[in-house]
C-alpha positions as CSV (number, residue, x, y, z in Angstrom):
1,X,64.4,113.0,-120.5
2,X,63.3,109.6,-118.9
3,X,60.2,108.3,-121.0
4,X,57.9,106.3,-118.6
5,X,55.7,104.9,-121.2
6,X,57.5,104.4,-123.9
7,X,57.7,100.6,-123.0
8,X,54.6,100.5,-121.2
9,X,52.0,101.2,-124.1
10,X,48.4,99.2,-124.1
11,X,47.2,97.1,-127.0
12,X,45.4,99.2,-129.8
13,X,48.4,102.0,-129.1
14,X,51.1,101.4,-131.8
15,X,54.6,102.5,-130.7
16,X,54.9,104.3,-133.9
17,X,52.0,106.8,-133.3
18,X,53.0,107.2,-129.8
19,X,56.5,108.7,-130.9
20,X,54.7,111.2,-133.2
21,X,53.4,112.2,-130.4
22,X,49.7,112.3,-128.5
23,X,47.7,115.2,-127.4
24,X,46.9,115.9,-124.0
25,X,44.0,113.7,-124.2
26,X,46.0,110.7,-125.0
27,X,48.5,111.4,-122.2
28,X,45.4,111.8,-119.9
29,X,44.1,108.6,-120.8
30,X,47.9,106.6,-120.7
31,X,47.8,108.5,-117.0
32,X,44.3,107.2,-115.7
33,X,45.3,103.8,-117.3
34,X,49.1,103.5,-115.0
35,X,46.1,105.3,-111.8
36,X,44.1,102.0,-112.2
37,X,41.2,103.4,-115.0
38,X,38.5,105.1,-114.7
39,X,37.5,103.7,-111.6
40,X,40.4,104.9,-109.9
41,X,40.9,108.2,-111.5
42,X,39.1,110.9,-113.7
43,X,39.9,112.7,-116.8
44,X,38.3,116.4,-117.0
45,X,38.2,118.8,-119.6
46,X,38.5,122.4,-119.4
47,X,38.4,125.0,-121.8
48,X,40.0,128.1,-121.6
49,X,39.5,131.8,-124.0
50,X,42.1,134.0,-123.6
51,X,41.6,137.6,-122.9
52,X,41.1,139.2,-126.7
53,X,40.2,135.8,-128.5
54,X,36.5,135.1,-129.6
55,X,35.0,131.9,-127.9
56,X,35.5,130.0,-131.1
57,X,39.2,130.2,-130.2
58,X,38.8,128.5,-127.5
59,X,41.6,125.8,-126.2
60,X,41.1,122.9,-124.4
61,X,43.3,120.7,-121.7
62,X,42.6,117.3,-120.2
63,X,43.9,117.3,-116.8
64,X,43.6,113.8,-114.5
65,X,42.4,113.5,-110.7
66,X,42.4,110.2,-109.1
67,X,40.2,109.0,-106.5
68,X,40.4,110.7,-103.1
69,X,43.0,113.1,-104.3
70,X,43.8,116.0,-101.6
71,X,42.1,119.3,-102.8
72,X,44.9,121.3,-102.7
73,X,47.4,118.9,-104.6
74,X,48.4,119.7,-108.2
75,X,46.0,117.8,-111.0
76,X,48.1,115.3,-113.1
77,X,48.6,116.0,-117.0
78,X,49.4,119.8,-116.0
79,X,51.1,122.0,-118.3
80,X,52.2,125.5,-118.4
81,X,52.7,128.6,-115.8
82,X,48.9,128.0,-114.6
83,X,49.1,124.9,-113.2
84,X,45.7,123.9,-111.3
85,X,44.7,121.8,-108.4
86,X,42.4,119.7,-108.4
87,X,39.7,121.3,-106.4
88,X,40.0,123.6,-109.4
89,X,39.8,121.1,-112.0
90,X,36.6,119.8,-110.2
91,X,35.3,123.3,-110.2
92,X,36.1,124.3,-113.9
93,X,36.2,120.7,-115.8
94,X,33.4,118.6,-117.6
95,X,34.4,115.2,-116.8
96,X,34.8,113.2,-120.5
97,X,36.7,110.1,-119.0
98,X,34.2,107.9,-120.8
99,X,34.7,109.7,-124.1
100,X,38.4,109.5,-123.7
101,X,38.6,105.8,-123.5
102,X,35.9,105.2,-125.8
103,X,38.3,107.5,-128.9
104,X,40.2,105.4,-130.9
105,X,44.0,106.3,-130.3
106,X,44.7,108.0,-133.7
107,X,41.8,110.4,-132.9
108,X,43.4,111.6,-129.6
């Protein structure tokens, strides 16, 4: 599988953590970063409890929308069978852009 950042990784991001791997949050961020930052794109948060689980269970996703995306086009960072659009990101995210980029990267 063809690795687009792996060569393309911004100061303060050491290649060595990157291959250990980031959470969706860090790929949300790298993703906003190659949109143009958060001017140019969002990161937005949504929580999900699945049917049986107690709200502490709760799971998160980042997903990304840039600027003047179409409604009905499929939000970046998406993973899973239930992938969402953005209108529904919009509808069911907090936006936490600014707390994204202002994480270090070992805490995302």
């Amino acid at each position: 599988m063809f690795d687009y950042f792996k060569d393309r990784l911004p100061p303060g991001l050491s290649q060595r953590y990157y291959e250990e791997g980031l959470g969706c949050e860090g790929y949300a961020r790298l993703i906003t970063s190659e949109l143009g930052g958060p001017k140019k794109a969002r990161i937005y948060r949504i929580e999900s409890v699945y049917p049986g689980d107690s709200p502490q269970d709760a799971v998160s996703h980042a997903y990304v929308v840039p600027e003047n995306a179409n409604p009905r086009d499929l939000a970046f960072n998406n993973e899973g069978p239930d992938l969402k659009t953005v209108e529904e990101v919009l509808k069911q995210g907090t936006d936490v852009t600014d707390e994204i980029f202002s994480t270090p990267w070992n805490k995302l």
